[in-house]
C-alpha positions as CSV (number, residue, x, y, z in Angstrom):
1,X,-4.3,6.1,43.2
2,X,-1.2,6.7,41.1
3,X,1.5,8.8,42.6
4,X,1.2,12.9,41.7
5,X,-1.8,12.2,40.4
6,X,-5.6,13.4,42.0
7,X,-7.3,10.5,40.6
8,X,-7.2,7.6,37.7
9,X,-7.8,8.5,34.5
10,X,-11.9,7.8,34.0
11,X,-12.8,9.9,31.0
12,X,-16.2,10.6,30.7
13,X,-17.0,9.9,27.0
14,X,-17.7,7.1,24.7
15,X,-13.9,6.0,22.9
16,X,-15.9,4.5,20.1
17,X,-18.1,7.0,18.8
18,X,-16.8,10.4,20.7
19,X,-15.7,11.4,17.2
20,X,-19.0,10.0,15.6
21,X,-19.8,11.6,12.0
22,X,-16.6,13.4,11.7
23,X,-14.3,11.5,9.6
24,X,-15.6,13.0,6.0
25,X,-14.5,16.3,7.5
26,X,-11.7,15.3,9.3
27,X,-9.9,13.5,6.0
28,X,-10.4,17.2,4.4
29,X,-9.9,20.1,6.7
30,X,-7.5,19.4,9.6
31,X,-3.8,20.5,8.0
32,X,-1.2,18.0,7.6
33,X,2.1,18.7,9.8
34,X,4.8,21.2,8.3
35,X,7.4,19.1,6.3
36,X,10.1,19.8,9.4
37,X,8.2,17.5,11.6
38,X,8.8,14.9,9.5
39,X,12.4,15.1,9.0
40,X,13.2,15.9,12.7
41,X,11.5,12.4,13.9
42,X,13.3,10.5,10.6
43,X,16.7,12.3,11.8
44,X,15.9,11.8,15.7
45,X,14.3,8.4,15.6
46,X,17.1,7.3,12.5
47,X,13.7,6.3,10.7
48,X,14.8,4.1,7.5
49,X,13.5,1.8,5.1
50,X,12.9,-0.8,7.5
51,X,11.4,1.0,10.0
52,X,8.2,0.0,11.9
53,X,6.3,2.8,13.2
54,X,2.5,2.7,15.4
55,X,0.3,5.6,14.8
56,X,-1.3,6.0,17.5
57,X,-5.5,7.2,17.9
58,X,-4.2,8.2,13.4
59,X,-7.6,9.4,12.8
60,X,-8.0,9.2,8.9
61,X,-3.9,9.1,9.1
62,X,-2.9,12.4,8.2
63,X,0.7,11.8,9.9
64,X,0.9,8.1,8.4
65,X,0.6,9.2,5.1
66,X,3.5,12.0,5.4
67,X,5.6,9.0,6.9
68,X,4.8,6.3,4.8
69,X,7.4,7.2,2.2
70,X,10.2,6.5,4.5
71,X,9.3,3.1,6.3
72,X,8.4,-0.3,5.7
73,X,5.7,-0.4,7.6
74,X,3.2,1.5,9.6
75,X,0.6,0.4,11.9
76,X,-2.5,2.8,12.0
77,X,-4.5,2.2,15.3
78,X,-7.8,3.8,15.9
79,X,-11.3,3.4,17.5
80,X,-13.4,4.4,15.0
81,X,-14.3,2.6,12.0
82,X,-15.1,6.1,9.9
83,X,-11.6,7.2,10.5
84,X,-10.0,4.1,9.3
85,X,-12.0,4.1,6.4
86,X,-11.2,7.7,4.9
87,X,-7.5,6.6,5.6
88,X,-7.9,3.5,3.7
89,X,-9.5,5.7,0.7
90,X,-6.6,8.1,1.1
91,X,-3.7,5.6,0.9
92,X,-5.2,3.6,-2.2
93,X,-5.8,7.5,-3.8
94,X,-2.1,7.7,-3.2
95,X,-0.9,4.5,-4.4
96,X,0.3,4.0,-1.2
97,X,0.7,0.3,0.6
98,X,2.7,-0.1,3.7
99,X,0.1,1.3,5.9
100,X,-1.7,-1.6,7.9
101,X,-5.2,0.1,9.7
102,X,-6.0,-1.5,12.9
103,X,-9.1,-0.9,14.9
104,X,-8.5,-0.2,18.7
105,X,-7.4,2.7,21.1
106,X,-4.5,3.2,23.4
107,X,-6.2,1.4,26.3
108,X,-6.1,-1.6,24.4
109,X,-2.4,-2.0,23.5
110,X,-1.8,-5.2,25.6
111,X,-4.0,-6.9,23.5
112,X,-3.0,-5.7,20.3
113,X,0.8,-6.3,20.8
114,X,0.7,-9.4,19.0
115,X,-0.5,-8.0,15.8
116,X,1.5,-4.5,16.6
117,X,4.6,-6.1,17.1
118,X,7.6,-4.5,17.8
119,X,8.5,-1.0,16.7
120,X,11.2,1.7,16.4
121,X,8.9,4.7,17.2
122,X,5.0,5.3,18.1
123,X,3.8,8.7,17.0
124,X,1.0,10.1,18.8
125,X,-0.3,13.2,17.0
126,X,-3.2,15.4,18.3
127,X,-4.2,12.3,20.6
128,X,-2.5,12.4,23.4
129,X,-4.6,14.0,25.5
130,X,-7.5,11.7,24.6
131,X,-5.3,8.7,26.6
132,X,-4.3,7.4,29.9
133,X,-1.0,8.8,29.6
134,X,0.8,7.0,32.1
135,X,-0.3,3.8,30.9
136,X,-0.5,4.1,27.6
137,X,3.3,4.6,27.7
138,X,4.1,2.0,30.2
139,X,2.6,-0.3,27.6
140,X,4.5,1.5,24.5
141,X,7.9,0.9,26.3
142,X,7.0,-2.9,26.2
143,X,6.8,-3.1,22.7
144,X,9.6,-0.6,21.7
145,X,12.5,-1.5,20.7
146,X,15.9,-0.5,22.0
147,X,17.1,2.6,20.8
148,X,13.4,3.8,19.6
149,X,11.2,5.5,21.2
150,X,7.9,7.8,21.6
151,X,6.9,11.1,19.9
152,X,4.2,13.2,20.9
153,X,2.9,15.8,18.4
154,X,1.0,19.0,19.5
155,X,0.1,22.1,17.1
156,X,-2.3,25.2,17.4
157,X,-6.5,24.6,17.3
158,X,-8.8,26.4,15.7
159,X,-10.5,26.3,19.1
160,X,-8.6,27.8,21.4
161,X,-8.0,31.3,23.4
162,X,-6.4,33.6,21.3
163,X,-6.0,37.2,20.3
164,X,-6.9,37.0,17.0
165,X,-10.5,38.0,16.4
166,X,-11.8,35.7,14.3
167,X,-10.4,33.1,16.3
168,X,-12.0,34.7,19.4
169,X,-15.6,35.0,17.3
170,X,-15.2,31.0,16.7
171,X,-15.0,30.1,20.9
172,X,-18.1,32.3,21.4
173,X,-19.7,30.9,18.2
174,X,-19.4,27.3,19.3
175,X,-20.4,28.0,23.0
176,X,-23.3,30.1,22.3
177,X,-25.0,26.8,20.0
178,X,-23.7,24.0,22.4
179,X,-22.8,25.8,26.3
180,X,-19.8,26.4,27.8
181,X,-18.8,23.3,28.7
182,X,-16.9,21.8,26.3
183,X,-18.2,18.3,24.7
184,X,-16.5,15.2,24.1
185,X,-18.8,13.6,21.2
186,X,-22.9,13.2,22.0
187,X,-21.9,11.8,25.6
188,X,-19.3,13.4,27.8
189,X,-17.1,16.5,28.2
190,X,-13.8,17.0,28.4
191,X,-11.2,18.3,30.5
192,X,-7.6,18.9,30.2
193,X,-5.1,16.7,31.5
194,X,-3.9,17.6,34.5
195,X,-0.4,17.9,34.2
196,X,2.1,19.1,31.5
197,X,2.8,16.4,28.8
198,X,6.4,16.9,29.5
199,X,5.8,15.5,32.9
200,X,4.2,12.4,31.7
201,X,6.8,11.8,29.7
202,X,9.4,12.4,32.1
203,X,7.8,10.5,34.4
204,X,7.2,7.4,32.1
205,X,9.8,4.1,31.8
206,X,11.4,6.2,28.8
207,X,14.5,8.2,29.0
208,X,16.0,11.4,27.6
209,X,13.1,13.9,26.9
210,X,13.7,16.3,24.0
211,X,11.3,18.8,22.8
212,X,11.5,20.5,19.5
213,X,9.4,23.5,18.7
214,X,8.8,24.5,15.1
215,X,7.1,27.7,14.4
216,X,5.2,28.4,10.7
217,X,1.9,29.9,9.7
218,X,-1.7,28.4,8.5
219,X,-4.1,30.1,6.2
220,X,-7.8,29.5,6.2
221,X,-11.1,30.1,4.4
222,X,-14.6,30.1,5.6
223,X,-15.0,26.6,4.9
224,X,-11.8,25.1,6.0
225,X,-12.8,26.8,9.4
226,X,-16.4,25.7,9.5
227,X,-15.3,22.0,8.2
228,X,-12.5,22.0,10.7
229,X,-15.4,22.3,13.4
230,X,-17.2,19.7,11.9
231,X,-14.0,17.3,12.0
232,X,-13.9,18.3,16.4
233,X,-15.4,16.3,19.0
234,X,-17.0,19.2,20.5
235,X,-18.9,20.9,17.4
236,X,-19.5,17.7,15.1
237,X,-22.9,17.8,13.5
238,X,-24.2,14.8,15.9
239,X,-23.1,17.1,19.1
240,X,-24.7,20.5,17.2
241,X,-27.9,17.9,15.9
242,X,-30.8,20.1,14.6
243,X,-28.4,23.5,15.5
244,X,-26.0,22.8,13.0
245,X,-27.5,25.0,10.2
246,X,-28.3,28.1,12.2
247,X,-24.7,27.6,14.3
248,X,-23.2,27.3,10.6
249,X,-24.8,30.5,9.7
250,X,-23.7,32.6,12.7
251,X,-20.1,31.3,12.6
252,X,-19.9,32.1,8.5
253,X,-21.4,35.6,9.3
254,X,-19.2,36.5,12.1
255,X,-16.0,35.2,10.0
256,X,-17.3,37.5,7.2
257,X,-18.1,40.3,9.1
258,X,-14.3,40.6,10.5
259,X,-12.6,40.1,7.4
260,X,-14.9,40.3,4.2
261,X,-12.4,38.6,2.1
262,X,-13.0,35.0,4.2
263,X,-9.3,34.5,4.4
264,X,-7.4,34.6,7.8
265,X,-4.0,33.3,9.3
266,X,-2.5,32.6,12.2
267,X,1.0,31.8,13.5
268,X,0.9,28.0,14.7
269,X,3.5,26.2,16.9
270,X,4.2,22.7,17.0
271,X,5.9,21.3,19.4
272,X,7.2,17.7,19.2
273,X,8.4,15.9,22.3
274,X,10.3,12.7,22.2
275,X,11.3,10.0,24.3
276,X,13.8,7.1,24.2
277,X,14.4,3.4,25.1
278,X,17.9,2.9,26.2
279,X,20.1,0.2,24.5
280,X,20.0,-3.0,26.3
């Protein structure tokens, strides 16, 4: 058992298909980062034109895509094949070409070093929590070079606790069609890690832990919210099965009845914590 820790990391779902039958809706309704986290890890991580950067778990590479502009190259790393495939579409609808999209997950990484290769920074965005943290960046520090590092990206869900109403009338929505425990694709739950990020990170065989906070605002419609469900591990239509209709119903009627308009914000914070390896 590793040290302040209750017990290894043994998730309970399936890594290649947790996020089974989300990618269509994950490619068009989770937001893209706010333009400040991008030039915070170029400025922080002196990101350049010949710069090679691992996305991390990319999904259908929202945070690739914001980067690519700035790098030579960047290596997009996920388990499922439906992700990588809505990021390929996306980069060739862009024109863009630097982005290289590798099957795999974080628990993987010693294998894939050889066609990873060495890099000034791994971004991990909305993923983290999905990985065995402590090893996952035992095995990034091996392949980082001096002077780069590790950044873990973390913003506001549209499933969360909140005091916003319509927010609130989303939690009950979901729970009420799939229970209150909360699902990790068709096969297992999940639960939070059980320490702070920060600690991992601290804790890890990086150095100098710096966290940035950046605080803006998000606006939604009906259907951004209800296809942002769709893009989750816990509400995809494989998890919700014949319930998705009805569940789609009661979640567009409850939006509606709290604001007729269907349009709703909410503040959103993002934090960004980074991590260095030290100049030989």
């Amino acid at each position: 058992m590793r040290q302040n820790e209750e017990k290894p990391f043994t998730p309970t779902w399936n890594t290649e298909n947790i996020f089974q039958g989300t990618a269509w809706y994950y490619a068009r309704y989770r937001p893209a980062y706010p333009d400040e986290v991008i030039s915070l890890l170029r400025k922080k991580f002196s990101i350049d034109a010949g710069s090679r950067i691992l996305d991390l778990g990319c999904g259908t590479g929202q945070i690739s895509l914001q980067l690519a502009p700035y790098v030579s190259t960047i290596i997009a790393v996920d388990p499922q094949e439906e992700m990588l495939g809505e990021g390929v579409k996306a980069a060739a609808a862009g024109g863009v070409t630097n982005i290289a999209w590798l099957k795999g997950e974080s628990g993987k990484l010693r294998k894939l070093a050889p066609w990873i290769g060495e890099l000034n920074l791994t971004v991990i965005a909305r993923a983290f929590h999905w990985m065995d943290r402590e090893q996952t960046l035992a095995d990034l520090f091996k392949i980082t070079l001096p002077g780069g590092g590790v950044a873990i990206v973390a913003d506001s869900s549209v499933f969360e606790e909140s005091a916003l109403p319509w927010k609130q009338a989303v939690v009950q929505t979901v729970k009420k069609w799939v229970g209150e425990e909360r699902k990790a694709g068709t096969e297992g739950t999940f639960t939070h890690p059980p320490k702070p990020f920060e600690t991992y990170l601290k804790e890890s065989p990086f150095h100098n832990l710096e966290v940035a906070v950046i605080n803006t605002a998000r606006s939604w419609t009906v259907e951004q919210i209800t296809g942002y469900m769709y893009s989750t591990s816990l509400a995809s239509p494989p998890v919700l099965g014949v319930k998705k209709e009805p569940y789609e119903a009661d979640l567009r009627g409850r939006l509606l009845e709290i604001e007729p308009s269907g349009r709703f914000t909410e503040p959103v914070t993002v934090k960004v914590m980074m991590i260095w390896k030290n100049q030989d």
